[in-house]
C-alpha positions as CSV (number, residue, x, y, z in Angstrom):
1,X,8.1,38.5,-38.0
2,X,7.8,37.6,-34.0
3,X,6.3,34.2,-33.4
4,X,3.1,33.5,-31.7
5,X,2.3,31.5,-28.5
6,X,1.8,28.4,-30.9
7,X,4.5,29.0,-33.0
8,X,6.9,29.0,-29.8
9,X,5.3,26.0,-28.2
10,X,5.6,24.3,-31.5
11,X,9.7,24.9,-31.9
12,X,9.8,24.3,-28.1
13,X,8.4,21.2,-27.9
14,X,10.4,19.9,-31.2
15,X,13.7,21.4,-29.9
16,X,13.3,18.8,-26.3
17,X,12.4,16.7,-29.1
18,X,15.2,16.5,-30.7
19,X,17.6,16.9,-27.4
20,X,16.6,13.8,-26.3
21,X,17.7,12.8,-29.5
22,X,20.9,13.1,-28.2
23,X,20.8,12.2,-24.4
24,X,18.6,8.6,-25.4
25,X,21.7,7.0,-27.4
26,X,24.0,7.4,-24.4
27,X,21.2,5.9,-21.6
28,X,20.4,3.1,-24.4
29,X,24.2,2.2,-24.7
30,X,24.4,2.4,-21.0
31,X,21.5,0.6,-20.3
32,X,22.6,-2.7,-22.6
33,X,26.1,-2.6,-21.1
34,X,24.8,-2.4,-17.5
35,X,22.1,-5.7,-19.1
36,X,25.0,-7.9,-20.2
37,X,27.1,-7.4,-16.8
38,X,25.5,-10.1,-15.1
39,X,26.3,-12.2,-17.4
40,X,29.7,-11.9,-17.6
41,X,32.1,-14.4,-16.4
42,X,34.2,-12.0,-14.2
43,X,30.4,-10.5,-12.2
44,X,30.4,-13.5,-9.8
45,X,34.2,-11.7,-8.7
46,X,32.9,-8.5,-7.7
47,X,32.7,-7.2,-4.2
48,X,29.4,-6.9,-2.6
49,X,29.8,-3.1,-2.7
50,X,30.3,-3.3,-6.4
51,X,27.3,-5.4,-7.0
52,X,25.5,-2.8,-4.9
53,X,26.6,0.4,-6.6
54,X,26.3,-1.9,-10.0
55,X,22.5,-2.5,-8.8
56,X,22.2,1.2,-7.8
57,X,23.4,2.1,-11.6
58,X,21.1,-0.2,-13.1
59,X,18.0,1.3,-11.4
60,X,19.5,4.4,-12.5
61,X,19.8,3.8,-16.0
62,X,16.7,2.4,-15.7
63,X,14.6,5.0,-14.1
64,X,16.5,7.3,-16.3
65,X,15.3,5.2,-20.2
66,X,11.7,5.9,-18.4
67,X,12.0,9.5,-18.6
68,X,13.5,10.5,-21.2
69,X,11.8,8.2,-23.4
70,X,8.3,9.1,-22.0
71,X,7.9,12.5,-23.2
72,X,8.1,11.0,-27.1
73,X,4.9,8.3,-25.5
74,X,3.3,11.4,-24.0
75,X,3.6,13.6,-27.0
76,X,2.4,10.7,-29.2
77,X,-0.9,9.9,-27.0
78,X,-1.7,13.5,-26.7
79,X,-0.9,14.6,-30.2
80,X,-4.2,16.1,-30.9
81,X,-5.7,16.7,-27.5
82,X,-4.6,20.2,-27.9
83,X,-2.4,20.2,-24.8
84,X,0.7,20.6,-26.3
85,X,2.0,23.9,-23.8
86,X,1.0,21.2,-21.4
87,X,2.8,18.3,-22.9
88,X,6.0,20.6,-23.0
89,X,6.5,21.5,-19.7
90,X,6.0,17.8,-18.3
91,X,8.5,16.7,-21.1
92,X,11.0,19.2,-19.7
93,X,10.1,18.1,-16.3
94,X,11.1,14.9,-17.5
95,X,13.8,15.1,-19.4
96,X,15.6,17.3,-16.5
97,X,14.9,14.5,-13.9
98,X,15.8,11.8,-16.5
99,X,19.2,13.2,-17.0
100,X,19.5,13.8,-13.2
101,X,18.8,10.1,-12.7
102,X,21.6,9.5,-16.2
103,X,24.1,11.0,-14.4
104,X,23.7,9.3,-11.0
105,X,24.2,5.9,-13.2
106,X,27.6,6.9,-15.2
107,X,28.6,8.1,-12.2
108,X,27.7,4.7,-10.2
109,X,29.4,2.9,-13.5
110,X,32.4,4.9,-13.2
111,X,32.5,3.7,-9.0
112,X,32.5,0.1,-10.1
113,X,34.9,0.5,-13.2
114,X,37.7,2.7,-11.1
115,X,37.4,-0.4,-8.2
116,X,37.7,-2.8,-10.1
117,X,40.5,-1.1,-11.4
118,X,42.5,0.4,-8.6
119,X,39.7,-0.5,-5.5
120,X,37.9,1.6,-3.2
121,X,39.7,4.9,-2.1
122,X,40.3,5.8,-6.0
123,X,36.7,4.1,-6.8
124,X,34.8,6.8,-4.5
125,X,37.0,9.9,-5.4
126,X,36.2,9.2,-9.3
127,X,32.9,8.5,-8.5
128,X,32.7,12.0,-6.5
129,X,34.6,14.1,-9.2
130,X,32.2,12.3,-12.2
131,X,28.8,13.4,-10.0
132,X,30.2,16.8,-9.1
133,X,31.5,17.7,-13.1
134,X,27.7,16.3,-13.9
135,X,26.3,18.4,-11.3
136,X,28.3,21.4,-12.1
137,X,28.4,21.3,-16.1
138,X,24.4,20.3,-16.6
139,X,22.7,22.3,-13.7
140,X,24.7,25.0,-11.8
141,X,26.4,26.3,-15.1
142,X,22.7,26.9,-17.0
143,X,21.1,27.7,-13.9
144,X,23.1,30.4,-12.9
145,X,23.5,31.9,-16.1
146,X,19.5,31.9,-16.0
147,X,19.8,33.5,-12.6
148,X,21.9,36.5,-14.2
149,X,19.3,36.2,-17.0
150,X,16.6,37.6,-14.7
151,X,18.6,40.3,-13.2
């Protein structure tokens, strides 16, 4: 038996539902570690370029909690206004920018680790190489193969 327009919506909405699932573990983790920093004895050492890229992570992290928590707020607030085809595609709008802004952060956290490590030159190439696997492995793969989907 094929599903109806509700039905889909229905599984749609609880499948992003239960992705974030997933994805909202890692930002929370990230997020604490990246709340504790500060206060650390070794964060008054760091470089100005590592406080910077640290700050840049945090907003990250940040900006990225926002998102991928807010389509569990929307869907609650909205549960019966009979917008749920609505509610899905802002929550996928969301949780596509929210891992965008994820993976600027662990890629920022990565910067500051690898300099404080082995300093700048390795700092930036490991920075590069964990944006550019992010970039490649959670948009150009799916997208692509949704680009030979539609030929």
């Amino acid at each position: 038996m094929a599903e109806d327009r509700k039905q889909r919506v229905d599984r749609e909405l609880i499948e992003l539902l239960n992705e974030l699932r997933v994805a909202l573990p890692g930002v929370q983790v990230l997020f604490a570690f990246l709340l504790i920093v500060p206060f650390s004895n070794g964060f008054p050492k760091m470089s100005s370029i590592q406080r910077d890229v640290y700050f840049v992570a945090f907003v990250c992290a940040t900006l990225s909690a926002i998102l991928l928590i807010a389509p569990t707020a929307h869907h609650r607030l909205r549960f019966r206004a009979k917008e749920k085809e609505q509610t899905l595609f802002r929550a996928n709008r969301l949780a596509i920018v929210g891992l965008g802004f994820l993976a600027a952060a662990m890629s920022a956290v990565v910067f500051v680790i690898t300099d404080v490590i082995f300093h700048e030159p390795w700092a930036a190439l490991g920075s590069a190489a964990a944006a550019a696997l992010f970039a490649w492995i959670w948009y150009v793969v799916p997208l692509s193969g949704r680009l030979s989907d539609v030929d």
